[in-house]
ZAMARGU-4260 file (C-alpha; in steps of 0.2 Angstrom, whole numbers, plus 5000, padded with zeros to 4 digits):
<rodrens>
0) 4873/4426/5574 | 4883/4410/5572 | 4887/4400/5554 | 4873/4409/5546 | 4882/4426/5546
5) 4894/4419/5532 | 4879/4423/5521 | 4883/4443/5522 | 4892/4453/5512 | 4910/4459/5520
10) 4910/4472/5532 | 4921/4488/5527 | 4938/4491/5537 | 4930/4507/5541 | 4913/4507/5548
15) 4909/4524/5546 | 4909/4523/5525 | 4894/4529/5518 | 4883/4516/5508 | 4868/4515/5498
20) 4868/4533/5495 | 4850/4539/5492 | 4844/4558/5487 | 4826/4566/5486 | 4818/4581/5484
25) 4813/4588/5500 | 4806/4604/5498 | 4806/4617/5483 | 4821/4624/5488 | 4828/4609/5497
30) 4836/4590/5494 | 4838/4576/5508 | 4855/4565/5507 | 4851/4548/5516 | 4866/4533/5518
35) 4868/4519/5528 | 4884/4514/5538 | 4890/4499/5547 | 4891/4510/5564 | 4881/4520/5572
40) 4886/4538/5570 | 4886/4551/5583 | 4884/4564/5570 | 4880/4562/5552 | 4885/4577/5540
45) 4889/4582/5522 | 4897/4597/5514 | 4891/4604/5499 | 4896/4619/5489 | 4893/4624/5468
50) 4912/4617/5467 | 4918/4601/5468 | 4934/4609/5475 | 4924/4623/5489 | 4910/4613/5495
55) 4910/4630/5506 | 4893/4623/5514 | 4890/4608/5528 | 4872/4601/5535 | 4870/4589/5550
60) 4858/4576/5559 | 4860/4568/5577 | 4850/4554/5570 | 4858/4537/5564 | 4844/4523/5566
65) 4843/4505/5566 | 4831/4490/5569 | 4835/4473/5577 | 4843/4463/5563 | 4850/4476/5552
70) 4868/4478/5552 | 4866/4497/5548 | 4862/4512/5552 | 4853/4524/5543 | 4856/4543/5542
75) 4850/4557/5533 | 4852/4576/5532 | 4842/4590/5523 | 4851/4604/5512 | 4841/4619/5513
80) 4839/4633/5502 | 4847/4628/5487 | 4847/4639/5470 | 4836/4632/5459 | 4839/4618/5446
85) 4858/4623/5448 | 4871/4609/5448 | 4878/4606/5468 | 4891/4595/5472 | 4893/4584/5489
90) 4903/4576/5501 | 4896/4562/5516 | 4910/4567/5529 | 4918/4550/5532 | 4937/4544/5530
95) 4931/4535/5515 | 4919/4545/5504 | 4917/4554/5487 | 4913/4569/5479 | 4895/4566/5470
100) 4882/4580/5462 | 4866/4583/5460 | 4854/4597/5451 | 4844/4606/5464 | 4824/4604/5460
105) 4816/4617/5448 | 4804/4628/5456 | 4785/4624/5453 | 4781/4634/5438 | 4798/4632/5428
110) 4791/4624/5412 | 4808/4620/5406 | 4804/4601/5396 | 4813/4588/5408 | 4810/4568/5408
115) 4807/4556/5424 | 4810/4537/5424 | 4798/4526/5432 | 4805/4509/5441 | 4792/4499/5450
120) 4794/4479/5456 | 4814/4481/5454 | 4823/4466/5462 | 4842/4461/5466 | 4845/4442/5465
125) 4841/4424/5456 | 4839/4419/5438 | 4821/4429/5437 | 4829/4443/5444 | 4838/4458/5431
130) 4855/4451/5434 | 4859/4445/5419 | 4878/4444/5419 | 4878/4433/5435 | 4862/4421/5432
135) 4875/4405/5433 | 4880/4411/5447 | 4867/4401/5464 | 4859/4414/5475 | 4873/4410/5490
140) 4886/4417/5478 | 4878/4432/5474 | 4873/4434/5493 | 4890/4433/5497 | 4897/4447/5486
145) 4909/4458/5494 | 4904/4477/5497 | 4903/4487/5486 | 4893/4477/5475 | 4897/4478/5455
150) 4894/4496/5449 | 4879/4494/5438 | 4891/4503/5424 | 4900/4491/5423 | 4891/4476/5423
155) 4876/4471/5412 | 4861/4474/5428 | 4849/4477/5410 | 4837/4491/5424 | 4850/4497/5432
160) 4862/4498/5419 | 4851/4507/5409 | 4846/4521/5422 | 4866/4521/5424 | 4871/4524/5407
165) 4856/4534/5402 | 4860/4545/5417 | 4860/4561/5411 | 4843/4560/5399 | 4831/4560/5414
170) 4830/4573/5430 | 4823/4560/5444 | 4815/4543/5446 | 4801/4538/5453 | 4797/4521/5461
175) 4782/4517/5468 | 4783/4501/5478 | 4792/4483/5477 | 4812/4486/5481 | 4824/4471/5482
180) 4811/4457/5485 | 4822/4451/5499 | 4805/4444/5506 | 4809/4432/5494 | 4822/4421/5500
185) 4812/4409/5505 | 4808/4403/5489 | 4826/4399/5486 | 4829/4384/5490 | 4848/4385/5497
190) 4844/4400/5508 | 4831/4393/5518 | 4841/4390/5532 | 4848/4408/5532 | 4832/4417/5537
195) 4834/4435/5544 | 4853/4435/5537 | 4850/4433/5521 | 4833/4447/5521 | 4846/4457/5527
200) 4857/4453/5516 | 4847/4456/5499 | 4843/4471/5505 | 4861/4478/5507 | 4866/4470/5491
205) 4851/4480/5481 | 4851/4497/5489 | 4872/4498/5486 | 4868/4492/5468 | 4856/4506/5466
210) 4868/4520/5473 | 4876/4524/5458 | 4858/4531/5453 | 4849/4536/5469 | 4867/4545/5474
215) 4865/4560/5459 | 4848/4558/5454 | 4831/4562/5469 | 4824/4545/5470 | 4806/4546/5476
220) 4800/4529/5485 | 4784/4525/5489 | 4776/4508/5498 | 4775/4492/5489 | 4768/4474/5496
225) 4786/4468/5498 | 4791/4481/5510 | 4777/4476/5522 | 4787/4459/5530 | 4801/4450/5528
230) 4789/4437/5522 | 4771/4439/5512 | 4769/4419/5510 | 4754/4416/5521 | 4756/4407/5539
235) 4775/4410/5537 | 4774/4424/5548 | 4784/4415/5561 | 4798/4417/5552 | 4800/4434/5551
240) 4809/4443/5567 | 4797/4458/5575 | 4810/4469/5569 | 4807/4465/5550 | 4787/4464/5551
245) 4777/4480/5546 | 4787/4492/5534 | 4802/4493/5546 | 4815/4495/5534 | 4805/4505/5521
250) 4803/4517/5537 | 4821/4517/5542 | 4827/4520/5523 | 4814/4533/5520 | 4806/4541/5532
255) 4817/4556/5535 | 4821/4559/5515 | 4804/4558/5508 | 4794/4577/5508 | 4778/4582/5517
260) 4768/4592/5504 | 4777/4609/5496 | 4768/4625/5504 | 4756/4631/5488 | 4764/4641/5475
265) 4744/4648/5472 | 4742/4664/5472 | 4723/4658/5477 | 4719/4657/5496 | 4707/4643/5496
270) 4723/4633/5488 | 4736/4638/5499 | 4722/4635/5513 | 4721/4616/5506 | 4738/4612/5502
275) 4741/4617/5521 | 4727/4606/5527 | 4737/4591/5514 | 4754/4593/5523 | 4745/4591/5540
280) 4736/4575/5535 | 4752/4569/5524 | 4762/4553/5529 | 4779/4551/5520 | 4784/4539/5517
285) 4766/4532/5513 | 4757/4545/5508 | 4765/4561/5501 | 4766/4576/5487 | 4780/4588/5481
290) 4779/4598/5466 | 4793/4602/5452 | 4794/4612/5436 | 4776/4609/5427 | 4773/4595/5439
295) 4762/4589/5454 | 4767/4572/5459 | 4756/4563/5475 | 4760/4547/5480 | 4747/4535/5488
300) 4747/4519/5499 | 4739/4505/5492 | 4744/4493/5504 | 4735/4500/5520 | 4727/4515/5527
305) 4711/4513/5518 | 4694/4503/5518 | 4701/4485/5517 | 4718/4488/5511 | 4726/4471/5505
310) 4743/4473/5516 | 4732/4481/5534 | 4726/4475/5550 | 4714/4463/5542 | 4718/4464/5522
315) 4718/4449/5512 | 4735/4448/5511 | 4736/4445/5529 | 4753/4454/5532 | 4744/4465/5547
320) 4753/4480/5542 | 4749/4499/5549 | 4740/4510/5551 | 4749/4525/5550 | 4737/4537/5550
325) 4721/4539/5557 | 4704/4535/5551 | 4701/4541/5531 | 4718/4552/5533 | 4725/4545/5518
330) 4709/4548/5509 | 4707/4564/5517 | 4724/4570/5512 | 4723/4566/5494 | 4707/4575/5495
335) 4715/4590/5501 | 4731/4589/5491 | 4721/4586/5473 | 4711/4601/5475 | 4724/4612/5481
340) 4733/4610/5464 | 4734/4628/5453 | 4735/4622/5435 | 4742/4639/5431 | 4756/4635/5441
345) 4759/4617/5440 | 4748/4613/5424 | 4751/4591/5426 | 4746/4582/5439 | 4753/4566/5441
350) 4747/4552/5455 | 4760/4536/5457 | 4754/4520/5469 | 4759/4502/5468 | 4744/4493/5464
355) 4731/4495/5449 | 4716/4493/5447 | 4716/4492/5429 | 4727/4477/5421 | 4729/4463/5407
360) 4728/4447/5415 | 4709/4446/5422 | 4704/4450/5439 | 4718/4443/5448 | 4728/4456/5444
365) 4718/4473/5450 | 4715/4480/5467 | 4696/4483/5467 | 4698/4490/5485 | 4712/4501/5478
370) 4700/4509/5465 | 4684/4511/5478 | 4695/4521/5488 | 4705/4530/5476 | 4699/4531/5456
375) 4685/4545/5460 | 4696/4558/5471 | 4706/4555/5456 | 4693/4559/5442 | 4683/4571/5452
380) 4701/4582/5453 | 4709/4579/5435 | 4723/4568/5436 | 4730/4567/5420 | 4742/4553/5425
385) 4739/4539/5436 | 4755/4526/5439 | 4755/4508/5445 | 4765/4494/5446 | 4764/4478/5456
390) 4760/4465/5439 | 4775/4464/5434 | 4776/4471/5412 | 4773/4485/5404 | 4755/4490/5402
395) 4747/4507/5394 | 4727/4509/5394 | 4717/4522/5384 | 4711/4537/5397 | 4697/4529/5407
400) 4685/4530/5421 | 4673/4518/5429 | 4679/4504/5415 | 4674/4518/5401 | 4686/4524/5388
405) 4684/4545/5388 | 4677/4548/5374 | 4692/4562/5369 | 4705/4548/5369 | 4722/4556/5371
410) 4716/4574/5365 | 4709/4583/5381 | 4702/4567/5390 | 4694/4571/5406 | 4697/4553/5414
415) 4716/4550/5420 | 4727/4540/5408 | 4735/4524/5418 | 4750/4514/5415 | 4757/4499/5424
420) 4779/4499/5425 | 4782/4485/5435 | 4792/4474/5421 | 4809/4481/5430 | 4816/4464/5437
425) 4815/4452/5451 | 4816/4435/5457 | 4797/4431/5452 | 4799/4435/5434 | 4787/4443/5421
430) 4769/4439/5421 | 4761/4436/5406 | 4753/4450/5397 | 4736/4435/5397 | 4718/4443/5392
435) 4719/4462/5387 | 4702/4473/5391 | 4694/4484/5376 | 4704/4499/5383 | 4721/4491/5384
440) 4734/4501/5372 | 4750/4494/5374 | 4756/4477/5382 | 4774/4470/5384 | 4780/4456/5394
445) 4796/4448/5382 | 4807/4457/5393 | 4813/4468/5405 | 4807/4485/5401 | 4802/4504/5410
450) 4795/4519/5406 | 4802/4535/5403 | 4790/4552/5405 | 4794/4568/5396 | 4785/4584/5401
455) 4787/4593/5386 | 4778/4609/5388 | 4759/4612/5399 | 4749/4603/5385 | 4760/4589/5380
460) 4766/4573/5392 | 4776/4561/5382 | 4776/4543/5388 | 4787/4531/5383 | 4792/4513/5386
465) 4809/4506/5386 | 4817/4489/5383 | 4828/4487/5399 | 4842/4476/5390 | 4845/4486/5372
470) 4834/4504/5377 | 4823/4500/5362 | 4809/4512/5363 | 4792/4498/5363 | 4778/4510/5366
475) 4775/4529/5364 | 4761/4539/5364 | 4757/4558/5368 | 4743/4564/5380 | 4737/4581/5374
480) 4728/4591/5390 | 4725/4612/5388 | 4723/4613/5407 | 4712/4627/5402 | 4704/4625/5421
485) 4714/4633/5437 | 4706/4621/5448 | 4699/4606/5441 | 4683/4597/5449 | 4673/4586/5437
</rodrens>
């Protein structure tokens, strides 16, 4: 590895110490720990209990991956049978660990009121990044951190901060694509001799910032065009090891803590028969769905896996990333999954991708592949909620299909209501909010922001948008749906 290694963060005195703790929610009655560790483990386990002083309870993996270039390993085990939204508490079996919790997820149908925070295009390092504190600081300093990084608490990391001290006013996160941008660091000018050490090195230093908040709170991930190489610049590909082409490290972090879709909690047997058909057809990390309280989330790929996806074999982004399925899986899937859902029982339904295809800024900004494949399953099955990142502010658009505003507004539209939350943070900065369409609603790129969902009963979603550095609420509004239907189709 030679002189360039002096670009990586310091290695532990003991290998085995658990880092960039992440949890999601794994089944209804299920949550999967994942960490990453300097050596490979022979086995990977944690105890658990519903006392910090008798975690009476222990689950274990044989698994602890890794790719060539990463220092780590990745592991991950799956709690099972878990009492409903009840408070757990949990050790990583290491000589150097803590004691974290975490609340169980609610079963599908709990319509107890609970908020989600929505983090999308969330990066680690530079003076565009979120770091605020360290901005004087040049990216080889920061780089050269020792582990563990500065807990966000304790520093002024304006995103992450703020999902750290607001900790206990949200249930889980959800983060659609973008993490790190470690694909960045060629743009920074005193890196570029560092190549594949200092990817790897962003990397570490992002996922360990983000413990403090994946480590107690499910942390659902889905696929972003940085995740797709070490590199997106074109005709840079050379630069990038095999190792760090094609989602590898999305695949290694995720794959085995993101959920195939939930058996159906419908009493109906066409919906149980097509939620069975979704989980067969689902791809998680990519592709996924899982269900909580009130709530049906589905997460979509918009980078491949479709007619001319912008990240595939021959997309214009020309990263030659995927497939992962077959032929229309994805499509197919979401097919399956949006008609299995029983309003009865989980009365909103929520679909989160990275990019949009509606946006300020003009055209340079949407994805009109993403919305040929994706906007009609979408209407056809009732989404109340469609979330997006990728341009990187705050945007919120009246309900809307086909480019039309629903004539109903906010009161019992039929089209979905989009928003775009990709103003987290990262080295490229904020983009202008620039030319708004007719149906924008809200626009905000001054600064650093997020938005916060609260499900406040089966009619009423609040959304809200949030100033990253002071939590200054910028935009809220209330969707209104009587999900008078069982089974939606338009």
């Amino acid at each position: 590895m030679g002189a360039a290694a002096s670009v990586f963060p310091s290695l532990p005195e003991d290998l085995t110490t658990p880092y960039q703790q992440r949890l999601a929610i794994y089944g209804p009655n299920s949550v999967s720990i994942g960490w990453n560790t300097y050596e490979q483990l022979n086995q990977s386990c944690v105890r658990y209990g519903l006392s910090e002083t008798n975690l009476n309870q222990v689950a274990c993996s044989y698994l602890s991956t890794t790719y060539e270039t990463s220092r780590t390993w990745s592991s991950a085990v799956i709690l099972n049978d878990l009492s409903p939204a009840t408070t757990y508490f949990y050790k990583i079996v290491s000589t150097n660990s803590t004691v974290q919790q975490f609340m169980s997820p609610r079963t599908p149908g709990d319509t107890t009121p609970f908020t989600v925070d929505v983090v999308i295009d969330l990066g680690v390092y530079g003076a565009d990044g979120y770091t605020v504190t360290k901005r004087e600081l040049s990216s080889r300093e920061i780089l050269n951190q020792s582990i563990p990084a500065v807990d966000p608490a304790m520093d002024n990391l304006t995103t992450i901060d703020r999902l750290a001290e607001t900790i206990n006013d949200y249930e889980l996160v959800i983060h659609p694509g973008d993490f790190a941008y470690a694909d960045d660091w060629i743009e920074v000018l005193d890196l570029l001799t560092e190549g594949e050490e200092a990817y790897q090195s962003i990397l570490e230093q992002f996922y360990e910032q983000l413990a403090p908040i994946a480590g107690v709170k499910p942390y659902m991930a889905g696929p972003g065009n940085h995740e797709a190489s070490c590199e997106e610049i074109p005709d840079t590909e050379s630069l990038c090891n095999e190792g760090q082409r094609n989602f590898t490290d999305f695949l290694h972090r995720f794959d085995r803590t993101m959920p195939r879709p939930f058996a159906s909690s419908s009493t109906n047997a066409t919906a149980v028969e097509l939620a069975a058909k979704a989980k067969t057809l689902s791809r998680p990390p990519f592709w996924y769905s899982f269900e909580y309280g009130m709530v049906h989330f589905t997460f979509i790929d918009t980078e491949t896996d479709f007619a001319d996806a912008p990240d595939g074999t021959e997309g214009s982004a020309g990263l030659g990333a995927g497939p992962f399925g077959f032929k229309n899986q994805q499509t197919d899937f979401l097919a399956a999954d949006l008609a299995s859902v029983d309003r009865s029982v989980t009365p909103w339904l929520v679909v989160a991708g990275h990019r949009p295809w509606y946006s300020t800024g003009g055209d340079d900004n949407i994805c009109d592949v993403c919305q040929d494949a994706f906007e009609e399953l979408m209407y056809l099955y009732g989404v109340d909620l469609g979330v997006f990142g990728h341009v990187h502010n705050s945007q919120r658009f009246y309900p809307l299909y086909n480019g039309t505003v629903d004539p109903n507004g906010m009161h019992n539209p039929s089209a979905p209501l989009y928003i775009v939350a990709g103003g987290a943070g990262n080295i490229e900065g904020l983009s202008t909010v620039g030319s708004e369409p007719s149906y924008t609603a809200f626009a905000y790129a001054d600064d650093y922001s997020y938005s916060s969902l609260t499900f406040l009963n089966d009619t009423a979603l609040e959304i809200k948008f949030l100033r990253s550095s002071t939590g200054q609420v910028l935009d809220t509004s209330i969707l209104i749906k009587d999900h008078s239907q069982q089974f939606v189709r338009q």
